[in-house]
TORDODREN-186532 format. One record per residue (C-alpha): residue number from 0; residue in three letters; x, y, z. Coordinates in Angstrom, 1 decimal, padded with zeros to 4 digits. Example, Ala and Ser with C-alpha at 12.3 -4.5 7.8 and 13.67 -1.06 7.14 Angstrom:
<nodes>
0:ALA:012.3:-004.5:007.8
1:SER:013.7:-001.1:007.1
</nodes>
This chain:
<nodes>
0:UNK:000.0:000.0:000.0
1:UNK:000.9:003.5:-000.8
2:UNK:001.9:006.0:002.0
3:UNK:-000.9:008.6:002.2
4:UNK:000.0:012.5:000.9
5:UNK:000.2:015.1:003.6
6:UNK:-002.4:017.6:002.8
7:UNK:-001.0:021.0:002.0
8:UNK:-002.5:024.5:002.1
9:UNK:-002.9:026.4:-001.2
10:UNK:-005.3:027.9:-003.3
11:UNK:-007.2:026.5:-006.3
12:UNK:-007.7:028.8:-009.6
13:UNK:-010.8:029.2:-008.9
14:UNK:-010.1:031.3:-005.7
15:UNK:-007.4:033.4:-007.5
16:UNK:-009.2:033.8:-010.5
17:UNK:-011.7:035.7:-007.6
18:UNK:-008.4:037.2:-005.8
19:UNK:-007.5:038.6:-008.9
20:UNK:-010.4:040.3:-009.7
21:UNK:-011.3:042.0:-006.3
22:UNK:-008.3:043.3:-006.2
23:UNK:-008.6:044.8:-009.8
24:UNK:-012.1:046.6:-008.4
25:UNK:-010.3:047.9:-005.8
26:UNK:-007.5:049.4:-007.7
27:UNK:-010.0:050.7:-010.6
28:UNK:-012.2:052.6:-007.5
29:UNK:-009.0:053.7:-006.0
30:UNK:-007.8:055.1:-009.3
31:UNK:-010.9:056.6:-010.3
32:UNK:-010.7:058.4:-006.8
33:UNK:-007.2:059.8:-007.4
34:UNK:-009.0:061.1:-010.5
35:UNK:-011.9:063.1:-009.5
36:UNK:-010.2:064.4:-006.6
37:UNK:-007.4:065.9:-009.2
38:UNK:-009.8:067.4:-011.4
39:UNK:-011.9:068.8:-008.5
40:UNK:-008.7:070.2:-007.4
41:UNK:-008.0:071.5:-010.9
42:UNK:-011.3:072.9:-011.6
43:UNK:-011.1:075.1:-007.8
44:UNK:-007.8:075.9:-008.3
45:UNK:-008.8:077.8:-011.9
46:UNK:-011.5:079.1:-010.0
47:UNK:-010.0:080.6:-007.4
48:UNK:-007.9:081.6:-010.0
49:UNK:-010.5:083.3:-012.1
50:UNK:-011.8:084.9:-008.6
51:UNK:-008.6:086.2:-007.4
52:UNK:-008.1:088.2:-010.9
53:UNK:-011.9:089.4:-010.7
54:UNK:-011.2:090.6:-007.0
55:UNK:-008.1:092.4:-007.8
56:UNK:-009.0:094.1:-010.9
57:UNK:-012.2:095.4:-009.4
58:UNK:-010.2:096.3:-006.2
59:UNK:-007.6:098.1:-008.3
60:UNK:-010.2:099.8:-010.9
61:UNK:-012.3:101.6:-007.5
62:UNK:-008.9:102.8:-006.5
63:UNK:-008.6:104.7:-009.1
64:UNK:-012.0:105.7:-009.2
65:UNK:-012.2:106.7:-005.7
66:UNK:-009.1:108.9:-006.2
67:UNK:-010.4:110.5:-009.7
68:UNK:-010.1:114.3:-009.9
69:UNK:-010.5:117.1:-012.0
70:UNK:-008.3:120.0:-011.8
71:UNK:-008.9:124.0:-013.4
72:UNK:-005.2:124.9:-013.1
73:UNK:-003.4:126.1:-016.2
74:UNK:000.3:127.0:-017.3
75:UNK:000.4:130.3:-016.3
76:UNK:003.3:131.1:-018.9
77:UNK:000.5:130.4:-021.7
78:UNK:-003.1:130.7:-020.1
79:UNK:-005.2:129.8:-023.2
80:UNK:-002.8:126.6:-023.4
81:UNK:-003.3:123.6:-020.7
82:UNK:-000.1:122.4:-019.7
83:UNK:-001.8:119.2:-017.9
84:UNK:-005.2:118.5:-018.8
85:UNK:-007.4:116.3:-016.4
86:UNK:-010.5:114.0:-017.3
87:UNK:-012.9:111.8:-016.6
88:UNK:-013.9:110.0:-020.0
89:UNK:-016.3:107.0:-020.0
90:UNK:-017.7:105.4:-023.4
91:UNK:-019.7:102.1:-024.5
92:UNK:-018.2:100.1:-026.8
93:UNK:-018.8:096.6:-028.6
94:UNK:-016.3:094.6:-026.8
95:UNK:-017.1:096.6:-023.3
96:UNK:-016.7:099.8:-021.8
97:UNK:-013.6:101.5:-021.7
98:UNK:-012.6:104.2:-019.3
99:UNK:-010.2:107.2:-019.4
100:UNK:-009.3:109.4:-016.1
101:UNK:-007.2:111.3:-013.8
102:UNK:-006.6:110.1:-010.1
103:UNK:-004.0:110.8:-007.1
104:UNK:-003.6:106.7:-006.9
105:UNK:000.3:106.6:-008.3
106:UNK:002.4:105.0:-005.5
107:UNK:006.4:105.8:-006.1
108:UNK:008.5:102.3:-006.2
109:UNK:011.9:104.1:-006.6
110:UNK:013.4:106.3:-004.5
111:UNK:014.3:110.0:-005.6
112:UNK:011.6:109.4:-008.9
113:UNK:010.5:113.2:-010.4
114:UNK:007.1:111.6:-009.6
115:UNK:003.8:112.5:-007.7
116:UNK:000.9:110.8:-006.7
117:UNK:-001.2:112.0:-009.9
118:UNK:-001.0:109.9:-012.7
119:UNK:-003.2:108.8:-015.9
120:UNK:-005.2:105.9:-016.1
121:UNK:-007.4:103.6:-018.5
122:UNK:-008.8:100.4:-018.8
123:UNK:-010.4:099.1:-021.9
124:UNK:-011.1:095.5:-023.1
125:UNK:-009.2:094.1:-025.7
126:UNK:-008.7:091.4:-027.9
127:UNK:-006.0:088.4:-027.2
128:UNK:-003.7:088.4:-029.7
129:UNK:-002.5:085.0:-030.8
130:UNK:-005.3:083.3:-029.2
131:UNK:-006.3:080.1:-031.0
132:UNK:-010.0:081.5:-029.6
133:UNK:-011.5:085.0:-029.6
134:UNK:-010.4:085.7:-026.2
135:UNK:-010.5:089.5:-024.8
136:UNK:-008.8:090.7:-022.0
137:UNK:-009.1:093.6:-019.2
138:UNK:-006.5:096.0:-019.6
139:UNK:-005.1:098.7:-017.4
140:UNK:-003.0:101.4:-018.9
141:UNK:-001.0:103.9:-016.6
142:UNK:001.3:106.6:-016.9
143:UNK:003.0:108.8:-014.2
144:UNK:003.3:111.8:-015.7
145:UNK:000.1:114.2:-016.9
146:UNK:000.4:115.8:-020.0
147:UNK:-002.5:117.7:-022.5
148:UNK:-003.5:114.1:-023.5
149:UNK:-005.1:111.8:-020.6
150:UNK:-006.3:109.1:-023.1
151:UNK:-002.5:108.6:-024.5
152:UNK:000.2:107.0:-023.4
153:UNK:001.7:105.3:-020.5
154:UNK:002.4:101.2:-020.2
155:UNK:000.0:098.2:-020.6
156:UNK:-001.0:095.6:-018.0
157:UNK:-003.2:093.0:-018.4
158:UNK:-005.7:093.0:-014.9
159:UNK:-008.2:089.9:-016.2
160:UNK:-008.9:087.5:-019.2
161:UNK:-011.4:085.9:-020.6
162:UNK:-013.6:088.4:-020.1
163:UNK:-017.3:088.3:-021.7
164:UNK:-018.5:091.7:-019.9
165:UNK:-017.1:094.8:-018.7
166:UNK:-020.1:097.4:-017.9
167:UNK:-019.6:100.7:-015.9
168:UNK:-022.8:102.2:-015.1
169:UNK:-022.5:106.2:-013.2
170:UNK:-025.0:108.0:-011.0
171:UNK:-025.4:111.3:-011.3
172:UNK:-026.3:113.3:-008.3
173:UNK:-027.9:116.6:-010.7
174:UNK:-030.5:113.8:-011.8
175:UNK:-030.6:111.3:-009.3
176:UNK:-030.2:108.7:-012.3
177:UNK:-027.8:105.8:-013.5
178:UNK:-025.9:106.9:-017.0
179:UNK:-024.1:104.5:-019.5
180:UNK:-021.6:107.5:-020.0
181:UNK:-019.3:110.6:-018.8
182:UNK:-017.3:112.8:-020.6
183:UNK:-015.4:116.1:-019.1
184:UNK:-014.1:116.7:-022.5
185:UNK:-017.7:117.3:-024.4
186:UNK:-019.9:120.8:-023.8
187:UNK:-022.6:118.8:-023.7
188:UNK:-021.4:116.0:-021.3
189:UNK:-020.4:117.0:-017.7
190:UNK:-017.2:119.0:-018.2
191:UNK:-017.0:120.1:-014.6
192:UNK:-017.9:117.1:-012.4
193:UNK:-017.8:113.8:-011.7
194:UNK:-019.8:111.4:-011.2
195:UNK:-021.3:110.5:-007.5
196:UNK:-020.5:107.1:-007.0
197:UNK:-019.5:104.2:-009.9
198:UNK:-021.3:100.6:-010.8
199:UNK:-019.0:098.1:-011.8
200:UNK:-019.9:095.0:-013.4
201:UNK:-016.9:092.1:-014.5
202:UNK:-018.1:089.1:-015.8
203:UNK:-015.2:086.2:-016.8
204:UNK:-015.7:082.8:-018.4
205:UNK:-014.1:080.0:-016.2
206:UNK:-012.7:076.6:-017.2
207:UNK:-015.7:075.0:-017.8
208:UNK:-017.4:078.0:-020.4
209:UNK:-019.7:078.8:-017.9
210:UNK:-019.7:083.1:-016.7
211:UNK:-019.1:084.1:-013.2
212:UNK:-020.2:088.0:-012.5
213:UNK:-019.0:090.6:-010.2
214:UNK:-020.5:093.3:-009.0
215:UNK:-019.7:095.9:-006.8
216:UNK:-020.0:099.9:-006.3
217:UNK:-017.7:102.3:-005.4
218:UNK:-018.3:106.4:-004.4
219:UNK:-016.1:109.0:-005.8
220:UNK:-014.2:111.5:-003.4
221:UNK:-013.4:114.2:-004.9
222:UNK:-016.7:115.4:-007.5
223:UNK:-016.0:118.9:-008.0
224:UNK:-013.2:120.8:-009.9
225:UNK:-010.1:121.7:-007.7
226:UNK:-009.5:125.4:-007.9
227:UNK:-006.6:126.0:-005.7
228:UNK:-004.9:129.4:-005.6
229:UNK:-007.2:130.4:-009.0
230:UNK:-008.3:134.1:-008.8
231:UNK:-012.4:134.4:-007.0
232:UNK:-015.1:136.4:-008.8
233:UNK:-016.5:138.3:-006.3
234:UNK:-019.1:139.6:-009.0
</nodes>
């Protein structure tokens, strides 16, 4: 007679055939976990993104606004010739509104810079050049220095993109009404004020096409013409 076999432990093929595939499930559910969690960390990160450029532009563009003057004073060498001419110059256009104006918002970077705290400002929107898309984008244009032109000039920076809606909307205080426009420069717009306090509406496309709208307002500080050290008419 034969000796009889020890029995030994082990695992048929049936068992990891079934082995095999839980642990497959597992790793798929693991792996598709890994994957959501990095795009839902993707798609907040370009949101915060989006929100952190909407923020700072607006923040930016009702620092300027709340520091917005007009000034009377002329070179006194040439009186019927403006050495520096101030203004407040809002328009409607197709892409969005753009926006042209003097303000005491300049902050000097460089120590011993000819340079006040006056400067000229504009923003406009803009298309991207070189996009593969028709993209536009918020621009800021600033320049220390005021000269006879306030809507020239100065150096480009780019404060949002993807912008689908830049609208600037101004109360004013004579007719206790909202208007689409301002202009200092025009005899028939308000050459001598400004407006009482600004509406700003930014709307940017995010990662997934969808819009996201800001919308904030902001008062202006200084609404009349300064006319330091000008001659009074006592008539």
């Amino acid at each position: 007679m034969r000796p009889a076999r020890r029995s030994r432990a082990g695992m048929t093929l049936l068992e990891v055939i079934v082995a095999t595939g839980v642990f497959a499930m597992m790793g798929l559910m693991l792996l598709t976990a890994f994957t959501h969690t990095g795009r839902m960390r993707d798609r907040l990160s370009a949101r915060m993104d989006r929100d952190h450029q909407a923020r700072t532009a607006i923040q930016r563009l009702s620092r300027d606004l709340r520091g917005a003057f007009l000034s009377a004073h002329t070179n006194g060498a040439n009186p019927g010739q403006n050495a520096v001419l101030t203004a407040f110059v809002a328009r409607e256009g197709m892409n969005g509104d753009s926006l042209e104006l003097t303000a005491f918002t300049h902050r000097r970077l460089r120590r011993g810079a000819h340079e006040g705290d006056a400067c000229e400002v504009g923003y406009r929107v803009t298309e991207r050049r070189g996009a593969q898309r028709t993209t536009y984008d918020l621009m800021r244009r600033a320049t220390t220095r005021i000269d006879n032109d306030p809507q020239r000039g100065g150096t480009l920076d780019v404060l949002a993109q993807d912008v689908t809606l830049f609208d600037l909307k101004f109360f004013d205080e004579t007719t206790s009404q909202w208007t689409e426009s301002w202009s200092t420069m025009s005899a028939t717009g308000q050459p001598t004020r400004l407006p009482q306090r600004v509406r700003i509406i930014l709307e940017l496309k995010d990662e997934g096409e969808r819009r996201r709208r800001y919308v904030t307002e902001t008062p202006v500080m200084i609404q009349s013409m300064l006319r330091f050290a000008l001659p009074l008419d006592w008539r």
